[in-house]
N, C-alpha and C positions, 0 to 999 in steps of 0.2 A: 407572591413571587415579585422582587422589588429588581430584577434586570428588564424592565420592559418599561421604554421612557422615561426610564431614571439615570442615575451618575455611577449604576455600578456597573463594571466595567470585564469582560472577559478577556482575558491576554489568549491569543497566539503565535509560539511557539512556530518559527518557517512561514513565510510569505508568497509559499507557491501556488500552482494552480488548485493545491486541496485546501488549502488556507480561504483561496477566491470564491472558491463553492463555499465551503463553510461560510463567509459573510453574505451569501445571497441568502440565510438565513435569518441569520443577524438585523441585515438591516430591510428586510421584510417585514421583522418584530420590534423593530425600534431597538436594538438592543447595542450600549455601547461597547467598541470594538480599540484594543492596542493591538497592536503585529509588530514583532521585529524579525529580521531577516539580515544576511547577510550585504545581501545585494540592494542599490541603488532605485534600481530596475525592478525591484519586485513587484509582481503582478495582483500580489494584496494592495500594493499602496494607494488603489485609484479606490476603495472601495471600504477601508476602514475609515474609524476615527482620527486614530491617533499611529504615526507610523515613528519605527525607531531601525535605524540601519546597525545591526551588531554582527557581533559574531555569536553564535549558537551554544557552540563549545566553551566560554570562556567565560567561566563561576561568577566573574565581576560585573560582565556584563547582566549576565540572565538575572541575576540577582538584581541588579538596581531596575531593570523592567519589571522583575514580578512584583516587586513591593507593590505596585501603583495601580495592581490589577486585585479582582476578589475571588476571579476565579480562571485557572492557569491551563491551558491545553497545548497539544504540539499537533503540525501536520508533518512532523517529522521525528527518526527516531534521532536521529545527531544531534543532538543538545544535552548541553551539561548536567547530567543527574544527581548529581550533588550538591548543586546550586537548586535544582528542584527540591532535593531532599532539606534541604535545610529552611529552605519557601515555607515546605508543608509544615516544620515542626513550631515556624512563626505564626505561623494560621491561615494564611494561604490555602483553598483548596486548591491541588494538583492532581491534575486527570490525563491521559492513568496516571496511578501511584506512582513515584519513582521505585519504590522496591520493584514492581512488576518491570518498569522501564526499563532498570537497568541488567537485568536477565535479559528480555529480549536483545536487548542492545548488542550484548555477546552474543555471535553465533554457537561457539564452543559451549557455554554456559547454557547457553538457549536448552542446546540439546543434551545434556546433562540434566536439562530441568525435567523435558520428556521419560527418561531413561526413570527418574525418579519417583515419578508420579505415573509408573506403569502406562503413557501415552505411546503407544504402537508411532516407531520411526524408523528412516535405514540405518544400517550399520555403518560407525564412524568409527574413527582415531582423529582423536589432538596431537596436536607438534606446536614446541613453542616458538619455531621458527619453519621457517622454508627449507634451511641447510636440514634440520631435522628429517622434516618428511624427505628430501633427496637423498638422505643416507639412509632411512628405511625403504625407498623404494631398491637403492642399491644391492640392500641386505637381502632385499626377496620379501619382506616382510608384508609394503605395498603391492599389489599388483594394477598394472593399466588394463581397464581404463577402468578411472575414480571419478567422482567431482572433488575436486579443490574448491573451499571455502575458507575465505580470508574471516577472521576472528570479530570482525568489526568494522563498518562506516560500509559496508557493502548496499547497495539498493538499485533498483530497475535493473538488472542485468550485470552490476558492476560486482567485483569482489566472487562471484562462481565463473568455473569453467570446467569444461568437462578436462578430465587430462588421459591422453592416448596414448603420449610418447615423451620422453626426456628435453625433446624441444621444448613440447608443451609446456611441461614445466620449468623451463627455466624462463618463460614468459611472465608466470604470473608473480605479485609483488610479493616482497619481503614479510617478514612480520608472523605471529603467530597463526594460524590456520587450522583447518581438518582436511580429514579423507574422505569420505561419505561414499559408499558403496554405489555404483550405477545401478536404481533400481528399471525393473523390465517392465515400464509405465506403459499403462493403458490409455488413462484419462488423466490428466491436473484438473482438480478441481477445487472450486474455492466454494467456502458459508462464512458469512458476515456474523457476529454474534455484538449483541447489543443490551449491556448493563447499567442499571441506573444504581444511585448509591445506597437506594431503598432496597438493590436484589431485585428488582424486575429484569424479566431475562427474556429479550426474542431473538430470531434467527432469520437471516434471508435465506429464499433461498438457495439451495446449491447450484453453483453457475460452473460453467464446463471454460477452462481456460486453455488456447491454441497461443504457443509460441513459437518467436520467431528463429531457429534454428541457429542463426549466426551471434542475433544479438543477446540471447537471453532475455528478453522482452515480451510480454504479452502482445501478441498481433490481435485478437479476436478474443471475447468476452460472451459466453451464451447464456442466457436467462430463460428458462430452466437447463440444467445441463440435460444431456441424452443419455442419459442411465436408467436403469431401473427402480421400480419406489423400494426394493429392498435395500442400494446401494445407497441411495437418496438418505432410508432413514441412518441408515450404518455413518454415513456420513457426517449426518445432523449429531446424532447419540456423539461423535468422537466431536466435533468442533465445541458441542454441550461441556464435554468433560474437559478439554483445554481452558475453558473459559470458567470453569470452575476452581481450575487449579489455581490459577491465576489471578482469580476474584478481582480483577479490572472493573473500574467503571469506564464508559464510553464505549467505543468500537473497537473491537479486534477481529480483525479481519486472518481467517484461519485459512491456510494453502495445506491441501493436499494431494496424494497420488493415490488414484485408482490403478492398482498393480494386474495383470497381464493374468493373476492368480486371484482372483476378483477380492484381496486386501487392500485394506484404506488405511495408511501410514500420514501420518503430518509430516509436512514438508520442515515451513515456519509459520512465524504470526508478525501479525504490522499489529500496534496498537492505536489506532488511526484511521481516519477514513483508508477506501484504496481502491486504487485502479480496478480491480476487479466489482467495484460498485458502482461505477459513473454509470452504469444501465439504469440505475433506481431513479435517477432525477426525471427520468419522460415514464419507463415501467412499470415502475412502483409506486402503492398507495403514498410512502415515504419516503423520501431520499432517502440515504447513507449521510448525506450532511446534516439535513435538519435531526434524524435520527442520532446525530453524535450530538448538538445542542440540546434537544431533550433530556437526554441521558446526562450530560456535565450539571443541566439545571434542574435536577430530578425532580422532571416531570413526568405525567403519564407516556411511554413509550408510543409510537405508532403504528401503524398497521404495517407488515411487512414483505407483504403481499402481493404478487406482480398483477396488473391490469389489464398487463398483455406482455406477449413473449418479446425480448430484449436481445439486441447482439449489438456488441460496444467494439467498436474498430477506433487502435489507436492511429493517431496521425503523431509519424516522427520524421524527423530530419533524414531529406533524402541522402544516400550516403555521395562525396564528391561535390557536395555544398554547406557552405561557409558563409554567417554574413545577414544582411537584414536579411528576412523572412518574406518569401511570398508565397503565397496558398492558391498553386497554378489549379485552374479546372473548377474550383469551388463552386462556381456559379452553377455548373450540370450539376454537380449534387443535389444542390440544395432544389433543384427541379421533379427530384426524386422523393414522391409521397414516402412521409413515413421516416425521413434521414433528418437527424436535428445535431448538426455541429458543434462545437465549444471551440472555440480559437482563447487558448491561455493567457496571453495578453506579452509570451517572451519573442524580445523584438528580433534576436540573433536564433540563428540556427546552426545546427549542426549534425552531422552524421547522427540519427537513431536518438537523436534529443526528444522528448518529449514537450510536443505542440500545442497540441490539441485531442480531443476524439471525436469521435461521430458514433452515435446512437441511433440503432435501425430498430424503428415498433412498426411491428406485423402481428395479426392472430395467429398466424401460420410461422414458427420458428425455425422453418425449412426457407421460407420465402426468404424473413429477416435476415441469414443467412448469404444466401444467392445476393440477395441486394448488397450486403456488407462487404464479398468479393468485388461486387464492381463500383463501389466506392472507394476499396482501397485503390485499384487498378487506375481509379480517373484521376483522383484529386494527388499532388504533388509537394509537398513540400519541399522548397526551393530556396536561393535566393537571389535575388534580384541581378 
């Protein structure tokens, strides 16, 4: 394996806090690092080799960065798959594939892709516009309440909303969309699935994910979720066969819904480390990061195995602030056995921005818990 203290070079694709963990592998293994990112300020730039400010979207860009890389990854799905696609037919490895990429990338598509590959999901309609779906809701055809789901660039919360009433929707944006049935959720639940390009295949395991009502955001992260081991393996088997279908190498992080009628439907998939794994870097025998460089440099995978029970509380932008970032309270936290913080490295804040998180290990996942309420309660995201 000639990436370790040598000149070859892995590119990533987004310069954010998943980009950041990803290099706390990297350069643990001596392994050379590019990043390009939109932004200035990206929170890769203090920790790579080589940093390139672009934009993500834009073929000319992504293209003149991947030449100079031998092996290409993203911490995001927003970047040009076309320019990936064409990387790869140059000799570039690209991970994931853009074929796979650019399915996920549509939500439309996405679930079209489920529908086809017999993957149990809720019941949808496309519209190629918004004016559409508002003349079917008119016709009788929609009924409130749906979720509305924008076709693309959607992430953390942005791009769904539930819709109730014709206000609602004349909120949300323009552009092509679905309707997605309101299913009668029990549990969200997420499994990590982890493929090298040899087909080595592991699973984390299934984590119980609590959102935040207003923002569409994960608030809380449980490692093991609180299910049953028959729901557990039901779980596993379907995240198995998503990850199948889709014959990915690296991480795809699989979302689903424990339904009120104890069925397990896929929500979506990240192809990418994901918020739902930042429990693994203190929990697990292996991160989710180091697990996604294993897997692009196919090597032996790692154990994936938790060490102890895990609950991952994000830290976001309190809403009513703007501005540099201050982390009121931290101090009492970090007084609190067992709570191990990440602060992202972004220097502005904003309503429901994502910051930071905090990881609460306990034996006791009841405890972890209890602790993870009163760390959200103390610490603050603010600004100055």
């Amino acid at each position: 394996m000639r990436f370790f203290s040598s000149k070859q070079t892995i590119g990533i694709l987004g310069g954010g806090q998943l980009g950041k963990m990803l290099l706390s592998t990297t350069r643990q293994w001596d392994i050379k690092t590019n990043v390009m990112d939109p932004s200035a300020e990206s929170p890769c730039k203090v920790a790579c080799n080589h940093f390139v400010q672009g934009d993500l979207m834009d073929y000319d860009a992504v293209m003149s960065f991947g030449k100079d890389v031998d092996i290409l990854t993203i911490e995001i799905e927003n970047v040009n798959s076309d320019a990936l696609k064409d990387l790869e037919k140059q000799g570039v490895k690209v991970y994931p594939q853009p074929c796979s990429l650019k399915i996920i990338q549509n939500k439309c598509r996405q679930k079209e892709f489920y529908i086809e590959n017999d993957i149990p999901t809720a019941s949808f309609e496309i519209f190629e516009s918004k004016e559409d779906l508002k003349d079917a809701v008119a016709r009788g055809f929609i009924s409130f309440p749906f979720v509305w789901k924008s076709e693309s660039m959607g992430y953390d919360g942005y791009g769904v909303k539930i819709i109730r009433s014709n206000q609602d929707l004349e909120n949300v944006n323009k552009g092509a969309c679905m309707a997605e049935d309101l299913v009668n959720i029990d549990k969200e639940l997420g499994i990590i699935i982890c493929r090298s390009p040899k087909g080595e295949t592991l699973s984390y395991p299934c984590v119980e994910m609590e959102f935040h009502p207003e923002a569409n955001q994960v608030e809380y992260v449980l490692s093991p979720a609180r299910i049953s081991k028959a729901e557990a393996k039901k779980a596993k088997d379907l995240a198995f066969k998503v990850s199948k279908a889709f014959k990915h190498v690296g991480l795809l992080a699989v979302e689903l819904f424990l339904t009120k009628e104890g069925e397990i439907w896929v929500n979506e998939v990240a192809p990418r480390p994901h918020n739902s794994g930042h429990y693994s870097i203190e929990a697990a025998y292996t991160s989710q990061f180091e697990q996604h460089i294993r897997a692009i440099l196919d090597l032996p995978l790692g154990n994936t195995g938790n060490k102890v029970a895990g609950v991952m509380v994000n830290l976001v932008g309190k809403e009513g602030f703007f501005g540099p970032v201050y982390y009121k309270n931290i101090e009492h936290i970090l007084a609190i056995e067992g709570v191990k913080p990440h602060i992202y490295g972004k220097k502005e804040t904003r309503p429901f921005r994502k910051m930071g998180h905090v990881t609460i290990v306990n034996k006791d996942l009841n405890v972890a818990r209890k602790i993870a309420e009163q760390v959200k309660e103390t610490i603050e995201v603010i600004s100055k």
